[in-house]
The first five atom37 places (N, CA, C, CB, O) and aatype in JSON, in Angstrom:
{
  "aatype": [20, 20, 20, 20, 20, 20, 20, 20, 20, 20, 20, 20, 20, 20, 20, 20, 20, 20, 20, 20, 20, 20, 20, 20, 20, 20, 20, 20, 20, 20, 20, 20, 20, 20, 20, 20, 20, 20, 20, 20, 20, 20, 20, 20, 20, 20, 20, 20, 20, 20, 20, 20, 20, 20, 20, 20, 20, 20, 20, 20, 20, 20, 20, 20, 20, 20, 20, 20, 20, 20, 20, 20, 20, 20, 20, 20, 20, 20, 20, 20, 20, 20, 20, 20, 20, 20, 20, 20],
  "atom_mask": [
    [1, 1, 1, 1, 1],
    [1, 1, 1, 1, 1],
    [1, 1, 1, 1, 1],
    [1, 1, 1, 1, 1],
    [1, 1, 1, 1, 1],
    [1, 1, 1, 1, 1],
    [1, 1, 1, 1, 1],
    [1, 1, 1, 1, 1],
    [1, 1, 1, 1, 1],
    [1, 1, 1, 1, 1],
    [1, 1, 1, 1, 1],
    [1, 1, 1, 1, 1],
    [1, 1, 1, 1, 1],
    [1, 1, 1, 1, 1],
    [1, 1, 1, 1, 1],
    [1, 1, 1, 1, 1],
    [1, 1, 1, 1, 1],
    [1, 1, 1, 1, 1],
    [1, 1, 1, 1, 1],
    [1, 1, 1, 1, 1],
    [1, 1, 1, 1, 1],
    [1, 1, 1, 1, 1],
    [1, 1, 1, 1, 1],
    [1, 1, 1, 1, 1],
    [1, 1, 1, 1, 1],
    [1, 1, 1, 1, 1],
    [1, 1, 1, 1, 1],
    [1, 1, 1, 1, 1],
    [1, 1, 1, 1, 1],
    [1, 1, 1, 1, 1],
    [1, 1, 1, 1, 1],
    [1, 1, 1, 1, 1],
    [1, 1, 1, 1, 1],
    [1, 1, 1, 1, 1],
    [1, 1, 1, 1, 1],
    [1, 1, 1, 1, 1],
    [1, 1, 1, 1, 1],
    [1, 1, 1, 1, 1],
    [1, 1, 1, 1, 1],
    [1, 1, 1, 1, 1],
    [1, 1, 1, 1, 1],
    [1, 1, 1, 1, 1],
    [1, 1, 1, 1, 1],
    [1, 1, 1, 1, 1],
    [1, 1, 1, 1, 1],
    [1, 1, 1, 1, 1],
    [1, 1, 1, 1, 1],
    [1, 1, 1, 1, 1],
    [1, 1, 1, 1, 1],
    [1, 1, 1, 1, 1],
    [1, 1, 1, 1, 1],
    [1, 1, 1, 1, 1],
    [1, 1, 1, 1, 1],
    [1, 1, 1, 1, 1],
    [1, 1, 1, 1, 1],
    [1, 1, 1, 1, 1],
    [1, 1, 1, 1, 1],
    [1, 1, 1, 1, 1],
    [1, 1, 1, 1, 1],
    [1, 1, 1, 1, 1],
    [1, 1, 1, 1, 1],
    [1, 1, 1, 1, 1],
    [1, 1, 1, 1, 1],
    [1, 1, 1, 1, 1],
    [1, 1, 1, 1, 1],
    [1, 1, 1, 1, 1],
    [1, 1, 1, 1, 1],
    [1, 1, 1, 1, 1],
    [1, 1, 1, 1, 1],
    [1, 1, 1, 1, 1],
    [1, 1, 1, 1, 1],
    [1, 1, 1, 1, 1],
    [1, 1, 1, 1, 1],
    [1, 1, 1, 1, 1],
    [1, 1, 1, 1, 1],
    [1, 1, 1, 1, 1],
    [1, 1, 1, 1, 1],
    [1, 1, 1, 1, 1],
    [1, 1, 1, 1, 1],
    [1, 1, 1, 1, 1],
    [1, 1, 1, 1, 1],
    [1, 1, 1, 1, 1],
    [1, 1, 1, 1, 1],
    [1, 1, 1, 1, 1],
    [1, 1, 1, 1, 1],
    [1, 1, 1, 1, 1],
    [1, 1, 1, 1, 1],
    [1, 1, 1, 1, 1]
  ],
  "atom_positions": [
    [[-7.51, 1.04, -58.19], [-7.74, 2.47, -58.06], [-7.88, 2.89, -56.58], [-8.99, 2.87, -58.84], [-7.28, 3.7, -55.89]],
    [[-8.77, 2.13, -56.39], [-8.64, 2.41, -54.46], [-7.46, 2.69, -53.49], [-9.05, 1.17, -53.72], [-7.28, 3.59, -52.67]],
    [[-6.63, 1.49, -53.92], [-5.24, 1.56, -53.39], [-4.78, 2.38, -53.59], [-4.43, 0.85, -53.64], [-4.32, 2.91, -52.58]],
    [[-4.59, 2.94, -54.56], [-3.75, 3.89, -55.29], [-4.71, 5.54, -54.66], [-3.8, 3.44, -57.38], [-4.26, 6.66, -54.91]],
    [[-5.68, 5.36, -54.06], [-5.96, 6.61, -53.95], [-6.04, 6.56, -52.45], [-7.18, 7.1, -54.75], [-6.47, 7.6, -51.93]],
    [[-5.7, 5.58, -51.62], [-4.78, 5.2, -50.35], [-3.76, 5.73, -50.22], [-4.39, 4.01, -50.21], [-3.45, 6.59, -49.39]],
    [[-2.98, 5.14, -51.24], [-1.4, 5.59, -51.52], [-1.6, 7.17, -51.08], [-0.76, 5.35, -53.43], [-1.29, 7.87, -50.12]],
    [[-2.22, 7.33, -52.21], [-1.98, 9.11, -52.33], [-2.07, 9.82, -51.37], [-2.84, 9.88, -53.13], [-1.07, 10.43, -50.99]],
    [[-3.09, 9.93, -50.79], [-3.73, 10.31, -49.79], [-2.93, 10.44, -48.19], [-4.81, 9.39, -49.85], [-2.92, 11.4, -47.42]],
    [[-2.12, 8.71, -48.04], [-1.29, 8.29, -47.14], [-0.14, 9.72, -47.14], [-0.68, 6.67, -47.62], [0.14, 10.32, -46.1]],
    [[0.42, 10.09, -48.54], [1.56, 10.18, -48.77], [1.4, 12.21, -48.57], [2.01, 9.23, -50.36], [2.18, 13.16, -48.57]],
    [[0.46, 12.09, -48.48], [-0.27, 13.88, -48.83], [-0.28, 13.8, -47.69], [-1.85, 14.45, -49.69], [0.32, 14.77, -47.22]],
    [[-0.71, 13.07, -46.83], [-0.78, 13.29, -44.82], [0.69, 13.69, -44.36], [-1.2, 11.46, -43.72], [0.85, 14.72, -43.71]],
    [[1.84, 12.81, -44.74], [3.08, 12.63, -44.43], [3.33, 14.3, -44.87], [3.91, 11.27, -45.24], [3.66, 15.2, -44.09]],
    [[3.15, 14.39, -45.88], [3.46, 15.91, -46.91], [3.2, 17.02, -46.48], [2.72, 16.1, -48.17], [3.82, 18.05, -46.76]],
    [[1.93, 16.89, -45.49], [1.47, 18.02, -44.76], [2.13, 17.86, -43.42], [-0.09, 18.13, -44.68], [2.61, 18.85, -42.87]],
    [[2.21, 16.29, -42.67], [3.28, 16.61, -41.42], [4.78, 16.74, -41.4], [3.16, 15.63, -40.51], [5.46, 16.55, -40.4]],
    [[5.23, 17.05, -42.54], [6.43, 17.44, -42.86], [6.2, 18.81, -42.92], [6.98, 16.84, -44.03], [7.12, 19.31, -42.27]],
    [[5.41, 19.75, -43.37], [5.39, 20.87, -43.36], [4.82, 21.63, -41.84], [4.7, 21.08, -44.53], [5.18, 22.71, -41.38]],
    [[4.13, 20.95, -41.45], [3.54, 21.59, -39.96], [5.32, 21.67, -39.28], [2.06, 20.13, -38.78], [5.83, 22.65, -38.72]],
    [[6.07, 20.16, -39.6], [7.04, 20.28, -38.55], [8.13, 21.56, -39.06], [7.82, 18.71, -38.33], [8.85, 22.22, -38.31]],
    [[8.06, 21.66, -40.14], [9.03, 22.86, -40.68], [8.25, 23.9, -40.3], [9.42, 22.94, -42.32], [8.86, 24.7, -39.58]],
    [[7.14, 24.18, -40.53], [6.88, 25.43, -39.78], [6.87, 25.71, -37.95], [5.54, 25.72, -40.31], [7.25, 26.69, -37.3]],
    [[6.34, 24.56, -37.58], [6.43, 25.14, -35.83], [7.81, 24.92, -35.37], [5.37, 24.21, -34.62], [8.13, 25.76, -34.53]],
    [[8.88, 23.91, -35.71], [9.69, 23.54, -35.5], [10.85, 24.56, -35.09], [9.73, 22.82, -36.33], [10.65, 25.55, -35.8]],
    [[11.78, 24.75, -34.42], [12.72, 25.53, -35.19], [14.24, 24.96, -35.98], [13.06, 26.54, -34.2], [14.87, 23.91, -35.8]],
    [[14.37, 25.53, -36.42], [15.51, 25.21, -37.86], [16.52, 23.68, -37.6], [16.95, 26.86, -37.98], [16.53, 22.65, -38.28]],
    [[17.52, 24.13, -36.03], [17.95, 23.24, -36.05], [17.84, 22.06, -35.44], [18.58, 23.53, -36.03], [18.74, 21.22, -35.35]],
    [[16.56, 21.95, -34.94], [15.92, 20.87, -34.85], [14.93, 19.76, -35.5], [15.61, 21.14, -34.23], [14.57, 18.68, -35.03]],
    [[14.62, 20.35, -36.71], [14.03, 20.22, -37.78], [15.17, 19.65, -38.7], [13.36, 21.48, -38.17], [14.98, 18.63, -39.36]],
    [[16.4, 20.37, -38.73], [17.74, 19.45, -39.35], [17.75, 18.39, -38.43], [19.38, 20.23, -39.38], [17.67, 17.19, -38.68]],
    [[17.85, 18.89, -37.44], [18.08, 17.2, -36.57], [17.68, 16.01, -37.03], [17.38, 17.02, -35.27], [18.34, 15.08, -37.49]],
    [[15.9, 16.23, -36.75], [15.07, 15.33, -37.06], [14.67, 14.55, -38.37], [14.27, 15.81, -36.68], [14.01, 13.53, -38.59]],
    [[15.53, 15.7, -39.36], [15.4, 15.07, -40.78], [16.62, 14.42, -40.97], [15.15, 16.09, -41.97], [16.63, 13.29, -41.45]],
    [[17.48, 14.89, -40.69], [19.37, 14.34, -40.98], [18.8, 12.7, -39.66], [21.45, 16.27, -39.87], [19.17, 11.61, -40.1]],
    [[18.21, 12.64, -38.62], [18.16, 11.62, -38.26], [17.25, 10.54, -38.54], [18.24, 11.82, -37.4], [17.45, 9.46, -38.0]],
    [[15.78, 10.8, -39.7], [15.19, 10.27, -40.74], [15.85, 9.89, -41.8], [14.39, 10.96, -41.09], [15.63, 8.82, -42.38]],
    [[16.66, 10.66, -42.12], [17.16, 10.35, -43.46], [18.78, 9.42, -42.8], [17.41, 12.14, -44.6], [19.89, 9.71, -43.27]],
    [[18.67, 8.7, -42.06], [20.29, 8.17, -41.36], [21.36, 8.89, -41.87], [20.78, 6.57, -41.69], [22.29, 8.52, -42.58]],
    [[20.99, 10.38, -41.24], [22.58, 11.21, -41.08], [22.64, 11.37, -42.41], [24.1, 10.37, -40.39], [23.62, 10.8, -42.88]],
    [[22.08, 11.82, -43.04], [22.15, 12.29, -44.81], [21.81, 13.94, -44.16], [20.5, 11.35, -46.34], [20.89, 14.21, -43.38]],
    [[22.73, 14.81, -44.67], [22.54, 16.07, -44.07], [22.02, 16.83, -44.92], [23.6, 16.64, -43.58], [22.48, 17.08, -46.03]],
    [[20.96, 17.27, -44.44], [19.72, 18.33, -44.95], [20.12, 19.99, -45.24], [18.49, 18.36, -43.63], [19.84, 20.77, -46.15]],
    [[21.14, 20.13, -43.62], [21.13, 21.64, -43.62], [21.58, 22.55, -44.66], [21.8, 22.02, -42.64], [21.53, 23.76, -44.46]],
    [[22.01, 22.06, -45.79], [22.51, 22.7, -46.57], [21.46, 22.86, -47.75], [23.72, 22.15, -46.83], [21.63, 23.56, -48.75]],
    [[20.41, 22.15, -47.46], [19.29, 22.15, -48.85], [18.25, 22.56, -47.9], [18.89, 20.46, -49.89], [17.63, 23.52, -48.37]],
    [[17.87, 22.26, -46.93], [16.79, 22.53, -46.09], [15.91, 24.51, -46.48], [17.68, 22.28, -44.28], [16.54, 25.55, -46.28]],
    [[15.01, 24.48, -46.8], [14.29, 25.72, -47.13], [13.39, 25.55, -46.44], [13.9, 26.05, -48.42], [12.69, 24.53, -46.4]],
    [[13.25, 26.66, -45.69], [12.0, 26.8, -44.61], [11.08, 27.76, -44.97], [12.42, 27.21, -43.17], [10.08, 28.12, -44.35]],
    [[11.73, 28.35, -46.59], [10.31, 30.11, -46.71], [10.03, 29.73, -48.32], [11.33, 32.63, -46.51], [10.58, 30.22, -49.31]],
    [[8.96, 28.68, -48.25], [8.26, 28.1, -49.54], [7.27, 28.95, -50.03], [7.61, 26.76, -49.32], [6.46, 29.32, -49.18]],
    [[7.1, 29.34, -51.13], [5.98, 30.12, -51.69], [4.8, 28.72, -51.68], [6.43, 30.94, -53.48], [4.92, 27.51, -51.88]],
    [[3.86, 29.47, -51.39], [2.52, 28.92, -51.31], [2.29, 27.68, -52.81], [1.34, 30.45, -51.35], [2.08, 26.47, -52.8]],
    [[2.43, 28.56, -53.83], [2.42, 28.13, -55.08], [3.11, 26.9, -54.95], [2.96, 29.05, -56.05], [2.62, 25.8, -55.15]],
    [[4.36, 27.16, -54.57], [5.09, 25.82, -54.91], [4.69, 24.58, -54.12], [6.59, 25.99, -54.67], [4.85, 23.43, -54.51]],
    [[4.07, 24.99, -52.82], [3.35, 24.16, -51.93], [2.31, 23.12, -52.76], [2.57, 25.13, -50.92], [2.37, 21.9, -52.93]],
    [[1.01, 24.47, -53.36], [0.63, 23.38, -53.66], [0.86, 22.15, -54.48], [0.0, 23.65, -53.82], [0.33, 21.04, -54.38]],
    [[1.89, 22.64, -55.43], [2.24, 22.01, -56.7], [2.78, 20.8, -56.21], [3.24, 22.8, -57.64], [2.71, 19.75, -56.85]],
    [[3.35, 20.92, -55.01], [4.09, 19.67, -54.48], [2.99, 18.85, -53.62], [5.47, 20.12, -53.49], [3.07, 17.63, -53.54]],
    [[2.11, 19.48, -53.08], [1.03, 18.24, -52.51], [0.29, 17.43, -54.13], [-0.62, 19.24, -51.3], [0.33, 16.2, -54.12]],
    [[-0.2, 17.96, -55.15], [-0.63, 17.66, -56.28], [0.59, 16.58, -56.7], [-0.9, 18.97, -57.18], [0.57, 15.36, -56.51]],
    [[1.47, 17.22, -57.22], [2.67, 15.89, -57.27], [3.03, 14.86, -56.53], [3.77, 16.21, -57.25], [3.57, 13.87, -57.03]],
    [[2.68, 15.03, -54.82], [2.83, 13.95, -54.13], [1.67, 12.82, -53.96], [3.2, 14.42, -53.01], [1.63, 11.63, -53.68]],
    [[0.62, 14.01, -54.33], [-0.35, 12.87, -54.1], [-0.83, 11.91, -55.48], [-1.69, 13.58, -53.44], [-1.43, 10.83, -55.49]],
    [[-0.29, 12.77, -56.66], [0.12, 11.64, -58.4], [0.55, 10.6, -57.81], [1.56, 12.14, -59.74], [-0.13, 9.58, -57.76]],
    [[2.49, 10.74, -56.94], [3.25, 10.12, -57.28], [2.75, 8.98, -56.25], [4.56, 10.74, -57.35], [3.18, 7.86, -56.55]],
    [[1.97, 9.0, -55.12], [1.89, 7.71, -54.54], [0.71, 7.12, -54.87], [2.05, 7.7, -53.17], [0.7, 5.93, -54.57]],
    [[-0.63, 7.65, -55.56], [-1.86, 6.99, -56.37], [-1.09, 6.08, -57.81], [-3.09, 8.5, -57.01], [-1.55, 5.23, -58.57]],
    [[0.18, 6.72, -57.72], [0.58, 5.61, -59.29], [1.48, 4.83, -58.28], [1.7, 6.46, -61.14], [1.7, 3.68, -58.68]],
    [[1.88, 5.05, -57.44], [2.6, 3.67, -56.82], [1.77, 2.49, -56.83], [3.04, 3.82, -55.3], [1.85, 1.38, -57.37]],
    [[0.68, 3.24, -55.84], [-0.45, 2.29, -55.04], [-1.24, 1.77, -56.73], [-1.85, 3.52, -53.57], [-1.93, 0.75, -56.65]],
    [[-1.17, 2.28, -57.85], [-2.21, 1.39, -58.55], [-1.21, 0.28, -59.26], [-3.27, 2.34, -59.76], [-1.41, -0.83, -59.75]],
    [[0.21, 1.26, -59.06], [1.21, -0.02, -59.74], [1.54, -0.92, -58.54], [2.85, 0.58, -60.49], [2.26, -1.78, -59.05]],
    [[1.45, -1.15, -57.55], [1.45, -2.16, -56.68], [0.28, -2.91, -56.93], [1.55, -1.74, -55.36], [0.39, -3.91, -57.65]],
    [[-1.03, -2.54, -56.38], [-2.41, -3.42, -57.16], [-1.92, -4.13, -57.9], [-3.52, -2.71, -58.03], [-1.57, -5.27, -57.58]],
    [[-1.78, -3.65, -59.07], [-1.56, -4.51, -60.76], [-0.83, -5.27, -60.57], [-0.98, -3.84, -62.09], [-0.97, -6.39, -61.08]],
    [[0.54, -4.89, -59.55], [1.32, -6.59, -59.74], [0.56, -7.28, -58.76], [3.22, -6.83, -59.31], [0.55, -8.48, -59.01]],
    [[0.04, -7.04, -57.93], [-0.52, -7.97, -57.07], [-1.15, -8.66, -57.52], [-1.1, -7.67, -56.23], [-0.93, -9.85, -57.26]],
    [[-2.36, -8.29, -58.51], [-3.55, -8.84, -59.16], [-2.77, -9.51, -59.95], [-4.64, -7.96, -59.81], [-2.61, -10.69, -59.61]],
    [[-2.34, -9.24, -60.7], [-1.35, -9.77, -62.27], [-1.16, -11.41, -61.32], [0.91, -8.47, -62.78], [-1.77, -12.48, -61.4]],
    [[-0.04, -10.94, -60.48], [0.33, -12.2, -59.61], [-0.66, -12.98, -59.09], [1.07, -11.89, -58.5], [-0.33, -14.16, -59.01]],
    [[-1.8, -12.72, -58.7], [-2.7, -13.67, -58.4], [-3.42, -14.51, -60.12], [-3.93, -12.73, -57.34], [-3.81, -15.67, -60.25]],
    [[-3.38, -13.62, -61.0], [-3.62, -14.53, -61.96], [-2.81, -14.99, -62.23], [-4.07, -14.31, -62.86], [-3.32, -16.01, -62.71]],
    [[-1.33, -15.17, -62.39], [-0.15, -16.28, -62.49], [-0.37, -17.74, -61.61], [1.3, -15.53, -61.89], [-0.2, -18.81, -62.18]],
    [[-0.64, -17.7, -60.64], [-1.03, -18.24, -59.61], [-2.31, -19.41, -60.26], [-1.47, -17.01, -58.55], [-2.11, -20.61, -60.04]],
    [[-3.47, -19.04, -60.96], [-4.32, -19.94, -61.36], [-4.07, -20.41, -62.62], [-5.5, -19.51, -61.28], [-4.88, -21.2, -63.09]],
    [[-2.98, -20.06, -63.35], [-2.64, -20.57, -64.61], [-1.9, -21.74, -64.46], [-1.95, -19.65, -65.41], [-1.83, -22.68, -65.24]],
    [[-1.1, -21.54, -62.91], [0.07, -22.57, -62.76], [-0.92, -23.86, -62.5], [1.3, -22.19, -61.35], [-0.43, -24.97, -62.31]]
  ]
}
């Protein structure tokens, strides 16, 4: 659970400095920087810079689910795997 609320947490930081950079940023430098994150996978055509609030939050809430279930499904195999380990 810990991990997993690492995860989340980790992934909600990233979530919010993705949004600071879309907001102070300007446009096509913000494509830059993502088309050169993403190795030249081009953004500018999906890129939205005027998010309703709402949808904001819905997406920090979803981001921070989706990496607390990473981080507890990483744990579990870890642990799992350490009990494989004393059976052998």
């Amino acid at each position: 659970m810990r991990l997993g609320f690492g995860f989340g947490a980790t992934v909600v930081v990233f979530y919010l400095g993705c949004m600071l950079t879309m907001a102070i940023v300007p446009r096509e430098q913000t494509v830059f920087l993502f088309n050169s994150l993403l190795h030249g996978f081009n953004v500018d055509s999906i890129l939205n810079t005027h998010v309703p609030i709402s949808q904001v939050a819905v997406g920090l809430v979803a981001t921070f689910i989706v990496g607390w279930f990473a981080g507890v499904l990483i744990a579990g195999i870890y642990n799992r795997s350490l009990g494989m380990e004393k059976v052998q």
